[in-house]
C-alpha positions as CSV (number, residue, x, y, z in Angstrom):
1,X,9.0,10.8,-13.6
2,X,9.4,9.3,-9.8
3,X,6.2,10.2,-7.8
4,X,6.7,11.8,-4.4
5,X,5.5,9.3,-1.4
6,X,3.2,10.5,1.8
7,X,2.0,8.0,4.5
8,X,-1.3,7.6,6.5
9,X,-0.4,7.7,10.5
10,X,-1.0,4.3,10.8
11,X,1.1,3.1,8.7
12,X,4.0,2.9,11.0
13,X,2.2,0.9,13.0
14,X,1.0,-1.4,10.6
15,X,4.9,-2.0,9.1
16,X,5.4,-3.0,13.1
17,X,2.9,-5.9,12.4
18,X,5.2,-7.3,9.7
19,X,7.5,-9.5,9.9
20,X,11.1,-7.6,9.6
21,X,12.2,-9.0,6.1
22,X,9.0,-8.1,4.4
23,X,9.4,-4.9,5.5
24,X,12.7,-4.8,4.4
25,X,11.5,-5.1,1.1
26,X,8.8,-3.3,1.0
27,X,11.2,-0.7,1.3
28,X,14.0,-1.7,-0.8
29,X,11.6,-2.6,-3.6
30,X,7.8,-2.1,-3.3
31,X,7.4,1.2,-2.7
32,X,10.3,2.1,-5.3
33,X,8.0,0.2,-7.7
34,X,4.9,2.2,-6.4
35,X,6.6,5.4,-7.0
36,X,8.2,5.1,-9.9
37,X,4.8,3.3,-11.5
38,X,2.1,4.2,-9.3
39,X,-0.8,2.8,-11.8
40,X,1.0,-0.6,-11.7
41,X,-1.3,-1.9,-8.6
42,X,-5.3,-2.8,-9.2
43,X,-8.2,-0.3,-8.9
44,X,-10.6,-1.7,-5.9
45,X,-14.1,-0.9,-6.7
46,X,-17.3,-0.6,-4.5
47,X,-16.9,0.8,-1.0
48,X,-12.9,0.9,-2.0
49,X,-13.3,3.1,-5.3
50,X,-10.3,5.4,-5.8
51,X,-8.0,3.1,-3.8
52,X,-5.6,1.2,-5.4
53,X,-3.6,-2.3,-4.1
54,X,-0.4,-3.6,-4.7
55,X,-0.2,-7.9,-4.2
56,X,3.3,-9.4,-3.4
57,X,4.3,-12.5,-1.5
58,X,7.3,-12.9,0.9
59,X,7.6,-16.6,2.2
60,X,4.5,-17.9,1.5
61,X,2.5,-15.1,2.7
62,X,0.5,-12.6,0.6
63,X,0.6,-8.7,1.5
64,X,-1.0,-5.8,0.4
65,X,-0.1,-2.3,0.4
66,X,-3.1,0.4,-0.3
67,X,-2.5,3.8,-1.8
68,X,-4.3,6.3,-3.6
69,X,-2.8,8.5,-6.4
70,X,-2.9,12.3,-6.7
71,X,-1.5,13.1,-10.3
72,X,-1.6,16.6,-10.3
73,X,0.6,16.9,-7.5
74,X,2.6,13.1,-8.2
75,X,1.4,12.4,-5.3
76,X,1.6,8.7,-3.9
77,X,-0.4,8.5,-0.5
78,X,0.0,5.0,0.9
79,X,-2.8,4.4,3.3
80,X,-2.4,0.9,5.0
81,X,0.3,-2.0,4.7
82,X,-0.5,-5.1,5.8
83,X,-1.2,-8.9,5.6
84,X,-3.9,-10.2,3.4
85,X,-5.9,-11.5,5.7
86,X,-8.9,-9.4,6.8
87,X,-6.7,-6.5,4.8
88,X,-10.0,-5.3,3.1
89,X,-12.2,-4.9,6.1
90,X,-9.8,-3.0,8.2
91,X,-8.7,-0.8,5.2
92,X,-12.8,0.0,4.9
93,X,-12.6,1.1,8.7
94,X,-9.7,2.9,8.1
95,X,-11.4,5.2,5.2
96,X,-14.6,5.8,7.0
């Protein structure tokens, strides 16, 4: 069973950061992949605990996409989409 998808408000503005073919695809296939298989990313532990991430490259770059699960409700909640670099730190602001 497909999980339903929900979006932190910053998100939009983090997919403006991207470069338009990645978020192409993470359209066309990422999140598809996320919903359909939301366990499928790594558990983050620590400060992060709760929070999963999802790794993909597009041309040579890494990105990350950050989501929690509620599976009671199938509930995806993507939190942050972004670049690797320096992904963790903001996503740490970004929760506290």
């Amino acid at each position: 069973m497909s999980y339903k998808d929900a979006y932190h408000p910053r998100v939009k503005a983090d997919l403006k950061k991207l470069d338009k073919p990645a978020v192409k695809e993470i359209h066309s296939i990422h999140l598809d992949i996320l919903l359909d298989n939301p366990f499928t990313g790594e558990c983050l532990y620590g400060d992060l605990e709760g929070v999963f991430s999802y790794h993909f490259r597009k041309n040579k770059v890494d990105y990350r996409i950050a989501y929690t699960v509620d599976d009671e409700r199938k509930i995806v909640y993507i939190i942050m989409i972004g670049k690797r670099e320096n992904f963790y730190e903001v996503l740490k602001r970004r929760l506290s």
